[in-house]
MARLOLO-75598 format. One record per residue: residue number from 1; x, y, z of N, C-alpha, C, O, CB in turn; residue in three letters. Coordinates in Angstrom, 2 decimals. Glycine has a CB too. Layout:
N
+------+---------+---------+---------+---------+----------+---------+---------+---------+---------+---------+---------+---------+---------+----------+---------+------+
! resi !  n.east ! n.north !    n.up ! ca.east ! ca.north !   ca.up !  c.east ! c.north !    c.up !  o.east ! o.north !    o.up ! cb.east ! cb.north !   cb.up ! resn !
+------+---------+---------+---------+---------+----------+---------+---------+---------+---------+---------+---------+---------+---------+----------+---------+------+
!  NUM !       X !       Y !       Z !       X !        Y !       Z !       X !       Y !       Z !       X !       Y !       Z !       X !        Y !       Z !  ALA !
...
+------+---------+---------+---------+---------+----------+---------+---------+---------+---------+---------+---------+---------+---------+----------+---------+------+
END
This chain:
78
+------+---------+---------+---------+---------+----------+---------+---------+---------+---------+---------+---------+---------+---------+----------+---------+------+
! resi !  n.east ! n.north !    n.up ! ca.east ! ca.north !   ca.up !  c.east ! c.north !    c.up !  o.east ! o.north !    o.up ! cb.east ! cb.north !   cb.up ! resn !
+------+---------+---------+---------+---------+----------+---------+---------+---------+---------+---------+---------+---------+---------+----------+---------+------+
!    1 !  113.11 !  115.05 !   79.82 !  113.13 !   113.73 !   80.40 !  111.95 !  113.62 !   81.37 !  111.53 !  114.63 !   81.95 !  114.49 !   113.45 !   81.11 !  UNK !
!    2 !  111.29 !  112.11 !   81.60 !  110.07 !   112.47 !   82.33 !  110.31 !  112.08 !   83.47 !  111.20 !  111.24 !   83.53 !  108.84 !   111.98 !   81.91 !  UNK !
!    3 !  109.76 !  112.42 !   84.59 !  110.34 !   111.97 !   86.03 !  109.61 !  111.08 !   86.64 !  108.39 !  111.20 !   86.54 !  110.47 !   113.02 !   87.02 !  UNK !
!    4 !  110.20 !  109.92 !   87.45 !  109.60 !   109.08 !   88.04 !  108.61 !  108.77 !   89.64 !  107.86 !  109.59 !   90.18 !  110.47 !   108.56 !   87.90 !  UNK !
!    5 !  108.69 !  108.38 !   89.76 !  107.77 !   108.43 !   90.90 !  108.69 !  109.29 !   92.27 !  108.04 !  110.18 !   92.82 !  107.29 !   106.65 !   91.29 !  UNK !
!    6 !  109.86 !  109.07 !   92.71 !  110.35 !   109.52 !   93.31 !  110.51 !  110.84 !   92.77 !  110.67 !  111.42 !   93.84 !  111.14 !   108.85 !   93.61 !  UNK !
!    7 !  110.60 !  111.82 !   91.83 !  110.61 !   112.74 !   91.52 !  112.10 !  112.47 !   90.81 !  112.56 !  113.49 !   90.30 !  110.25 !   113.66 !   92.53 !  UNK !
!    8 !  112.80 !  111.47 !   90.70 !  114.36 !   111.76 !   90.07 !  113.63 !  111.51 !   88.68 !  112.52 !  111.11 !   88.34 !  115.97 !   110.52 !   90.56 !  UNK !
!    9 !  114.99 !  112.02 !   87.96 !  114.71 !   111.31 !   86.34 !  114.89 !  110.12 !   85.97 !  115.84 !  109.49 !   86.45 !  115.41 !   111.78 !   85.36 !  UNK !
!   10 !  113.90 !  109.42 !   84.87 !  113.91 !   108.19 !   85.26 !  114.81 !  107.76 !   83.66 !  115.32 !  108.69 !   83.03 !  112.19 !   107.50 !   85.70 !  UNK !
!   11 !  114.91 !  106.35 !   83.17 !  115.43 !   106.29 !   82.01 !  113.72 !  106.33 !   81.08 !  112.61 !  106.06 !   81.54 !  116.59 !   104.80 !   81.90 !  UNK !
!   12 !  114.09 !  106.76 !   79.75 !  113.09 !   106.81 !   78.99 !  112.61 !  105.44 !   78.94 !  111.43 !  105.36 !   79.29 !  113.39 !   107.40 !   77.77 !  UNK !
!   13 !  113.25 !  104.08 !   78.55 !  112.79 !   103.44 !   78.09 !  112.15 !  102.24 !   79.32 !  111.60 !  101.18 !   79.05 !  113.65 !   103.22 !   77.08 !  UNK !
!   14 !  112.45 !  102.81 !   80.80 !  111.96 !   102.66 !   81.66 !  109.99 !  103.22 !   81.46 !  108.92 !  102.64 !   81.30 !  113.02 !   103.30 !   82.59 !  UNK !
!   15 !  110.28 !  104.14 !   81.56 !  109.35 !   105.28 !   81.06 !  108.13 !  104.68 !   79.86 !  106.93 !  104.85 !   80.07 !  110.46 !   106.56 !   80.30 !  UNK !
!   16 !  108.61 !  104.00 !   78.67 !  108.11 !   103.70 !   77.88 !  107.29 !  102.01 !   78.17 !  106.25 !  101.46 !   77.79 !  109.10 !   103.99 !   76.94 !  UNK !
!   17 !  108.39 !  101.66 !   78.99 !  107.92 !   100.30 !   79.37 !  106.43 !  100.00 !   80.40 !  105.56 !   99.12 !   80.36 !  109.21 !    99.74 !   80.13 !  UNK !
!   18 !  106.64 !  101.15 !   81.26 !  105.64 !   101.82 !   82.19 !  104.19 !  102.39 !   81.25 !  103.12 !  102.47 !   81.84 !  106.53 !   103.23 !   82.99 !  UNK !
!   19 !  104.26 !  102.61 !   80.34 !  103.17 !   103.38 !   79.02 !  102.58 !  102.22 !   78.58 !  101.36 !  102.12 !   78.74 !  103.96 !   104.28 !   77.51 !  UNK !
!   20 !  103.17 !  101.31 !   78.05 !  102.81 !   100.34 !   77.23 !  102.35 !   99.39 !   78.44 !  101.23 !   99.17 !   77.98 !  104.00 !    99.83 !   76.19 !  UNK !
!   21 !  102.36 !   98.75 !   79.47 !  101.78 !    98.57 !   80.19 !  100.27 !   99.10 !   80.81 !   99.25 !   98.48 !   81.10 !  102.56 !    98.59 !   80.60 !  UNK !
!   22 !  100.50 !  100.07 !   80.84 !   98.99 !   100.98 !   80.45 !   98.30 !  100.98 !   79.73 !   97.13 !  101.26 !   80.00 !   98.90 !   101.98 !   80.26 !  UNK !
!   23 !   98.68 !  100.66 !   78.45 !   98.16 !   100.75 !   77.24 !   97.84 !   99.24 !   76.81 !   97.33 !   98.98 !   75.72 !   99.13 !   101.52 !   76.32 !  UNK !
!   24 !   98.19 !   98.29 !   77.74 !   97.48 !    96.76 !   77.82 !   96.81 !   96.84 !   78.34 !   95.89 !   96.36 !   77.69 !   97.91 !    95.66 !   78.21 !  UNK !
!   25 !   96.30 !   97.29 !   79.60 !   95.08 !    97.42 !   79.86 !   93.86 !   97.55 !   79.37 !   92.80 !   96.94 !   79.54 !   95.10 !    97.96 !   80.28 !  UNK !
!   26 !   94.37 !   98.98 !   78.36 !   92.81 !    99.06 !   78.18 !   92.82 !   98.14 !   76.14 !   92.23 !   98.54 !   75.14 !   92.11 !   101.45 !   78.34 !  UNK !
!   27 !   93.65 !   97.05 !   76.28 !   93.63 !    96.22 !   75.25 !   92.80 !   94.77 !   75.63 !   92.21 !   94.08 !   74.79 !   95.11 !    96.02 !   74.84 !  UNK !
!   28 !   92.88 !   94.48 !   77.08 !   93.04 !    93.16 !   77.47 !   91.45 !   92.93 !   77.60 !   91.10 !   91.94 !   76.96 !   94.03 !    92.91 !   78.85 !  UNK !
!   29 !   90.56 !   93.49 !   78.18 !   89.55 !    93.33 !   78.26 !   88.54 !   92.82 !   77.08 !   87.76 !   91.88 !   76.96 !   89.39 !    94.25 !   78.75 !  UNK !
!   30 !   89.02 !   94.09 !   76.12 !   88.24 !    94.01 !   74.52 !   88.56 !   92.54 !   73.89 !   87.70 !   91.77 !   73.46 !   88.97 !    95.34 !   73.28 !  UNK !
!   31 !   90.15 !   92.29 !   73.92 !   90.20 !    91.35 !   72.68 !   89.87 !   89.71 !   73.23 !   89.58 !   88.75 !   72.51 !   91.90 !    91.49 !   71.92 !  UNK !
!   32 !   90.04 !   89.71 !   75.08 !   89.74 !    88.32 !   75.78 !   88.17 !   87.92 !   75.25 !   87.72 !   86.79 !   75.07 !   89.84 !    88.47 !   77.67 !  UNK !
!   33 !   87.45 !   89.34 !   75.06 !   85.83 !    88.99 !   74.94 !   85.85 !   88.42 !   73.45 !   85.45 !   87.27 !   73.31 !   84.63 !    90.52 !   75.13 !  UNK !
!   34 !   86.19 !   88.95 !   72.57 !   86.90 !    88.99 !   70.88 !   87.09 !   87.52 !   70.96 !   86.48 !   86.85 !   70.12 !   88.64 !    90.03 !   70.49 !  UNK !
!   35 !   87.81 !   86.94 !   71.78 !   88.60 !    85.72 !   71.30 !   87.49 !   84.68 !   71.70 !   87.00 !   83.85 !   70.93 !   90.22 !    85.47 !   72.09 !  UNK !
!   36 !   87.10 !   84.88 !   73.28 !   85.99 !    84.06 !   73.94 !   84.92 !   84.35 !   72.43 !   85.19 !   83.52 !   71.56 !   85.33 !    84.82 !   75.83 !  UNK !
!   37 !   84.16 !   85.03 !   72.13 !   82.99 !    85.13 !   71.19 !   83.52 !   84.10 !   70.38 !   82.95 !   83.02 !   70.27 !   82.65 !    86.58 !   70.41 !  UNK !
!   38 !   84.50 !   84.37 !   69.85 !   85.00 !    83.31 !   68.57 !   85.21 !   82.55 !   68.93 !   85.46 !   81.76 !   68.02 !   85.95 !    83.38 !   67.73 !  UNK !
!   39 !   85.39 !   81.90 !   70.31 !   85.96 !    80.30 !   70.45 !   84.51 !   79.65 !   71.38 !   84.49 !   78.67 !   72.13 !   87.88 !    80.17 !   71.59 !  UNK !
!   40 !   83.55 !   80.45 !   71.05 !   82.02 !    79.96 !   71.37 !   81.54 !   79.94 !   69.97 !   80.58 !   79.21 !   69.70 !   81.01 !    81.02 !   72.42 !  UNK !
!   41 !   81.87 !   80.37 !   69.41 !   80.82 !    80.47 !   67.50 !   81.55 !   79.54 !   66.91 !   81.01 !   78.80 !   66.09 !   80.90 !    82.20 !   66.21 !  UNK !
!   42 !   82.91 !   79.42 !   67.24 !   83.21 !    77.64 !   67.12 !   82.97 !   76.85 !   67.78 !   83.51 !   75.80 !   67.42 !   84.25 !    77.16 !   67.07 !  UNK !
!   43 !   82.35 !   76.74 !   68.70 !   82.03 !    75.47 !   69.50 !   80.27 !   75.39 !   68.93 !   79.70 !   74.33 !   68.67 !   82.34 !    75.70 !   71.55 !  UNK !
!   44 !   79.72 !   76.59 !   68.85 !   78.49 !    76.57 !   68.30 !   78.01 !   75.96 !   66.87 !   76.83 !   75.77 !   66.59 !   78.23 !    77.75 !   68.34 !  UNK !
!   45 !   78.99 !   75.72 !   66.07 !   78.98 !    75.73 !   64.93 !   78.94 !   74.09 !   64.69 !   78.33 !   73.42 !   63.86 !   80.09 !    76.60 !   64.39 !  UNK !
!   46 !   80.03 !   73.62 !   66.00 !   80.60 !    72.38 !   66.00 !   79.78 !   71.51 !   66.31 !   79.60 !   70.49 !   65.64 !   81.59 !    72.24 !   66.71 !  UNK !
!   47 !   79.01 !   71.86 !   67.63 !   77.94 !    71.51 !   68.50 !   76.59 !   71.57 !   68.13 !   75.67 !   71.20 !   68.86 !   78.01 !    72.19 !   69.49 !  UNK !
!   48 !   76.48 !   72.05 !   66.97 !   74.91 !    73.03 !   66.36 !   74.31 !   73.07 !   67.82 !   73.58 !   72.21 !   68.31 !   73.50 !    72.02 !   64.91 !  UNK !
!   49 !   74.80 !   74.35 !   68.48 !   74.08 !    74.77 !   69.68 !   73.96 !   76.61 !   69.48 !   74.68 !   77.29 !   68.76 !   75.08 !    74.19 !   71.21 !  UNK !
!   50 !   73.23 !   76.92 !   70.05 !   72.88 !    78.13 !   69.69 !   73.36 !   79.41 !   71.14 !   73.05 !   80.60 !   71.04 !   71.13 !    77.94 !   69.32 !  UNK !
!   51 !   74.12 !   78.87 !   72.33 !   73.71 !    79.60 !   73.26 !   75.86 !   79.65 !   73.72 !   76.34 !   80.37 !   74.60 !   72.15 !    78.69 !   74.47 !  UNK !
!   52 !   76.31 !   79.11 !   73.20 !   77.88 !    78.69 !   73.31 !   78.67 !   80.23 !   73.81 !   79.21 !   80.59 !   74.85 !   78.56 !    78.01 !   71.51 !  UNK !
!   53 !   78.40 !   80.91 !   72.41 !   78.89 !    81.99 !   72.28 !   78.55 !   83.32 !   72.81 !   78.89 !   84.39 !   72.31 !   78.92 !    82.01 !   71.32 !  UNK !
!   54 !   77.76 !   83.13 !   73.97 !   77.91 !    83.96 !   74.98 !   78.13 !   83.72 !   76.24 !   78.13 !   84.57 !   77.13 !   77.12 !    84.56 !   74.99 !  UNK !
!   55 !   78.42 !   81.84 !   76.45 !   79.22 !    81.80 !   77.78 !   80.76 !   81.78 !   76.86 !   81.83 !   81.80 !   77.46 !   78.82 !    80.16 !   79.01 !  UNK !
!   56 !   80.72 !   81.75 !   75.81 !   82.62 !    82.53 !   75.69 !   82.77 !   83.69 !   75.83 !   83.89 !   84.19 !   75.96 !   83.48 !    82.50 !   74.31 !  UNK !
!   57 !   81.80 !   84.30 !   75.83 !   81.79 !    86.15 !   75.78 !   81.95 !   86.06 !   77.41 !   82.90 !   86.77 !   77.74 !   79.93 !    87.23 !   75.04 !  UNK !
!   58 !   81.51 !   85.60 !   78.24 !   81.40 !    85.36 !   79.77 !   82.71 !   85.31 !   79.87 !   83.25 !   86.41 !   80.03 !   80.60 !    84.07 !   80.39 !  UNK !
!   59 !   83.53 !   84.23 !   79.82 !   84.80 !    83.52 !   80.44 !   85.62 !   84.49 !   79.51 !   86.28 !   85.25 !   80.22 !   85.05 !    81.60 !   80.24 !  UNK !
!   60 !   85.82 !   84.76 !   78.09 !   86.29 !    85.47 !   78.05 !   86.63 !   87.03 !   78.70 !   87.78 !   87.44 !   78.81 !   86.07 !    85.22 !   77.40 !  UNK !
!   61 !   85.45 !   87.81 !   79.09 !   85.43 !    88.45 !   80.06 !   86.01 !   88.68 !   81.67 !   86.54 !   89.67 !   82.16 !   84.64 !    88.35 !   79.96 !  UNK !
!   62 !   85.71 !   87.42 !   82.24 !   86.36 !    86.53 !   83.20 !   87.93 !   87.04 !   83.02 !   88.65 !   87.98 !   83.33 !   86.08 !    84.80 !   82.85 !  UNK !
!   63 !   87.96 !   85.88 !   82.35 !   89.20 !    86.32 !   82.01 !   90.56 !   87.32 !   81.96 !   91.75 !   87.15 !   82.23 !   88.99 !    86.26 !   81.45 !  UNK !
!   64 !   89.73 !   88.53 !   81.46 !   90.13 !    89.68 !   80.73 !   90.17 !   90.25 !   82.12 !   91.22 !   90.86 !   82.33 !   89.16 !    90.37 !   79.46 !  UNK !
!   65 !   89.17 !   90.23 !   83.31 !   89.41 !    90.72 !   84.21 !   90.50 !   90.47 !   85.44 !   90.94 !   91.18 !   86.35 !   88.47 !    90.74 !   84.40 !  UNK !
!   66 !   90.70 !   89.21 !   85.06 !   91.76 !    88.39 !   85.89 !   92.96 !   89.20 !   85.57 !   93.52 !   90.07 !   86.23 !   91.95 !    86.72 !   85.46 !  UNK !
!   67 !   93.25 !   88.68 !   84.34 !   94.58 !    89.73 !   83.65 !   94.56 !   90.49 !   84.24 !   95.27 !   90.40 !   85.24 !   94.68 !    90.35 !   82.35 !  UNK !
!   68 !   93.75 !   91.77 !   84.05 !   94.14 !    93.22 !   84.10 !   94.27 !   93.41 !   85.37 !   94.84 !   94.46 !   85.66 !   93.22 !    94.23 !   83.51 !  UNK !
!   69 !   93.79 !   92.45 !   86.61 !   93.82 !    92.69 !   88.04 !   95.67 !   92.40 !   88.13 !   96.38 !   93.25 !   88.68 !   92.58 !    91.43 !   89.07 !  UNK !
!   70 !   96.22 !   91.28 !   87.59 !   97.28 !    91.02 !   87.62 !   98.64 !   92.02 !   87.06 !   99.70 !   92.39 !   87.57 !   97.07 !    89.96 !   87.11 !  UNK !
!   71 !   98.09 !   92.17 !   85.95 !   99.00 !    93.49 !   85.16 !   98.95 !   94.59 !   86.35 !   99.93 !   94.97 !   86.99 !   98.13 !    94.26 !   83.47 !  UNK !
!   72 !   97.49 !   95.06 !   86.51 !   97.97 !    96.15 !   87.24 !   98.01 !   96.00 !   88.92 !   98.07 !   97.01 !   89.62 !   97.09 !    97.30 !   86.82 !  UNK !
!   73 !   97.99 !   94.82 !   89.43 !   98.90 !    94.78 !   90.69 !  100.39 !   94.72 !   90.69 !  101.14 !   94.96 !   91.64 !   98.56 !    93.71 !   91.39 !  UNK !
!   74 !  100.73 !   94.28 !   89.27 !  102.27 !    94.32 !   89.06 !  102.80 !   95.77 !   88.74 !  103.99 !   96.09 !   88.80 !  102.70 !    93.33 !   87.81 !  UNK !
!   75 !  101.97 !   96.45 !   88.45 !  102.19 !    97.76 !   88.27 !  102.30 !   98.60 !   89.45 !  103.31 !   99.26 !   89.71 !  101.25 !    98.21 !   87.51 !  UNK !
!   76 !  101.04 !   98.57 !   90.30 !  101.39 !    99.24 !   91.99 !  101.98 !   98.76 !   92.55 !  101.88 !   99.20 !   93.70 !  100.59 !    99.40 !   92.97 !  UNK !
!   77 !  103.22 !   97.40 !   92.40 !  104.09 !    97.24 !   92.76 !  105.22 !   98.20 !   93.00 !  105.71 !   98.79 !   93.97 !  104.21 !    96.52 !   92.24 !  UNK !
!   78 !  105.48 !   98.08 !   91.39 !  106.63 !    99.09 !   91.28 !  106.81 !  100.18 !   91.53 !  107.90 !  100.70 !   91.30 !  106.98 !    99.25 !   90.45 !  UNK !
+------+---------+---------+---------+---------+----------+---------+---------+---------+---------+---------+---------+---------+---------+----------+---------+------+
END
């Protein structure tokens, strides 16, 4: 069983919930930029503009950083 911060044992699926939270992290960054790129190469496409899709790569980024500040202040919460 794995132990928790206090050193007691914690429940696993406590445990698991705590992992996968971690494991958004290092998801959130990649796919906000992913989505921003693509929702600039559609606006580029729409717009016939050529420069779109790297202020979505921007805000998507933005973004991605906002999240993960949030996820993991909710995390050094607990």
């Amino acid at each position: 069983m794995l132990m928790g911060k206090t050193g007691k044992q914690g429940s696993p699926l406590k445990d698991f919930a705590r992992a996968a939270s971690m494991i958004q992290l290092a998801i959130i960054l990649p796919a906000a930029c992913v989505i921003g790129w693509f929702l600039g190469s559609l606006l580029d496409r729409w717009l016939h503009q050529q420069w779109m899709y790297v202020a979505g790569i921007v805000v998507g980024a933005i973004a991605g950083f906002v999240q993960m500040y949030r996820v993991a202040s909710g995390y050094m919460k607990d």
